[in-house]
C-alpha positions in Angstrom: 31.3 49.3 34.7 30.3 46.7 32.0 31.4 47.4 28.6 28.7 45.3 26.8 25.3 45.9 29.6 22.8 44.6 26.9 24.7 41.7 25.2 23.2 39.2 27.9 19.8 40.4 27.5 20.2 40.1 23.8 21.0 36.5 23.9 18.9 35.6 26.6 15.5 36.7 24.6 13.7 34.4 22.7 13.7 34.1 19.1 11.0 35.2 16.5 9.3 33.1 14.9 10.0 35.5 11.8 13.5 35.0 12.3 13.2 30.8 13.4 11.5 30.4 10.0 14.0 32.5 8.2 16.6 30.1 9.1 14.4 27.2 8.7 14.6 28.1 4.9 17.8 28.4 4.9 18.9 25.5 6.1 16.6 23.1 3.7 17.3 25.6 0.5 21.5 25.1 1.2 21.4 21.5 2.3 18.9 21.0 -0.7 21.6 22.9 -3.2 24.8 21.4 -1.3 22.8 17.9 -1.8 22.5 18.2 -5.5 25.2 20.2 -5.8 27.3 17.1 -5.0 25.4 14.5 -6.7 26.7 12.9 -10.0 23.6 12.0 -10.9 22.0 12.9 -14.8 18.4 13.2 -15.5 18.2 10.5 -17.1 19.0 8.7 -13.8 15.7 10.2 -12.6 13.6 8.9 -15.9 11.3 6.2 -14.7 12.5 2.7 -15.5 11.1 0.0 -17.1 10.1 -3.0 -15.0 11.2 -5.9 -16.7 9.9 -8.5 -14.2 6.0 -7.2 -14.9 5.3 -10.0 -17.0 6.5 -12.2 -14.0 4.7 -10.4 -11.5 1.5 -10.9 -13.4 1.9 -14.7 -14.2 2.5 -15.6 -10.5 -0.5 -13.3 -9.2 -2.5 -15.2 -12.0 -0.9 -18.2 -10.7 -1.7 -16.8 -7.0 -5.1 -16.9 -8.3 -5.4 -19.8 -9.9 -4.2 -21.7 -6.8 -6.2 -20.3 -4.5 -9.8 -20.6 -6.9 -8.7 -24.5 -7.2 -8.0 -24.6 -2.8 -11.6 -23.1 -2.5 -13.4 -25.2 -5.1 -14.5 -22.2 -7.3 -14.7 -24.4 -11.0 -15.4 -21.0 -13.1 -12.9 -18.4 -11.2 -15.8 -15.8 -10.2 -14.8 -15.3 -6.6 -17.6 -17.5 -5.2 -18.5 -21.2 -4.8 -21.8 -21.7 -6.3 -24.0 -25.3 -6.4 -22.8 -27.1 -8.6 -18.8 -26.4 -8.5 -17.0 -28.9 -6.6 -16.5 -26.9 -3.6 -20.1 -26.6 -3.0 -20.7 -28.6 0.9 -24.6 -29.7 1.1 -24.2 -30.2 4.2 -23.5 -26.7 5.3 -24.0 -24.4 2.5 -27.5 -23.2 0.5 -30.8 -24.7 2.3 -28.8 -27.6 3.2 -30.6 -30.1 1.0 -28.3 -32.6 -0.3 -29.5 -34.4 -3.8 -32.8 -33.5 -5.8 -35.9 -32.0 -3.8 -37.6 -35.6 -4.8 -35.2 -36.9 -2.5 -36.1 -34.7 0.4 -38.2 -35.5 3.8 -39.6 -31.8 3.6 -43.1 -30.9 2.1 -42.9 -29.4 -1.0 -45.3 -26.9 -2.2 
């Protein structure tokens, strides 16, 4: 005769999901505490911090900038080459009309 007849059944049923989010908890809340617990940290360590390279950051996106506005022809730094910067193309941008409409072989109204 077995002394234990319903041990096996006991550990062969599934969990609840009561009791599978019981210890769920349990686990983050002492690994949390056990975490902190062994930190020497002070909250000062958790104060933000100045950035002291911001000034840096900002005069090499300006430069960034700069650079790129000069590569693309754009005189006045707006975003967009308009007709009269030096990166306007005659050829291939606007109606295509290079010089003054006087100069043109098309009717003018």
């Amino acid at each position: 005769m077995q002394r234990f007849p319903r041990l096996g059944r006991i550990l062969a049923r599934r969990p609840r999901a009561a009791a599978l989010l019981a210890s769920g908890v349990t686990v983050i809340v002492l690994g949390t505490l056990g975490t902190i617990g062994a930190s020497d940290a002070t909250p000062d360590d958790f104060r933000p911090q100045v950035d002291r390279n911001a000034d840096t950051v900002t005069a090499y996106n300006d430069g960034f900038l700069d650079g790129r506005a000069d590569a693309m022809g754009d005189d006045n730094r707006d975003g967009r080459v308009d007709e009269d910067e030096s990166g306007w193309d005659c050829r291939v941008m606007g109606n295509r009309v290079c010089g003054s409409q006087g100069d043109a072989n098309t009717a003018q109204r």
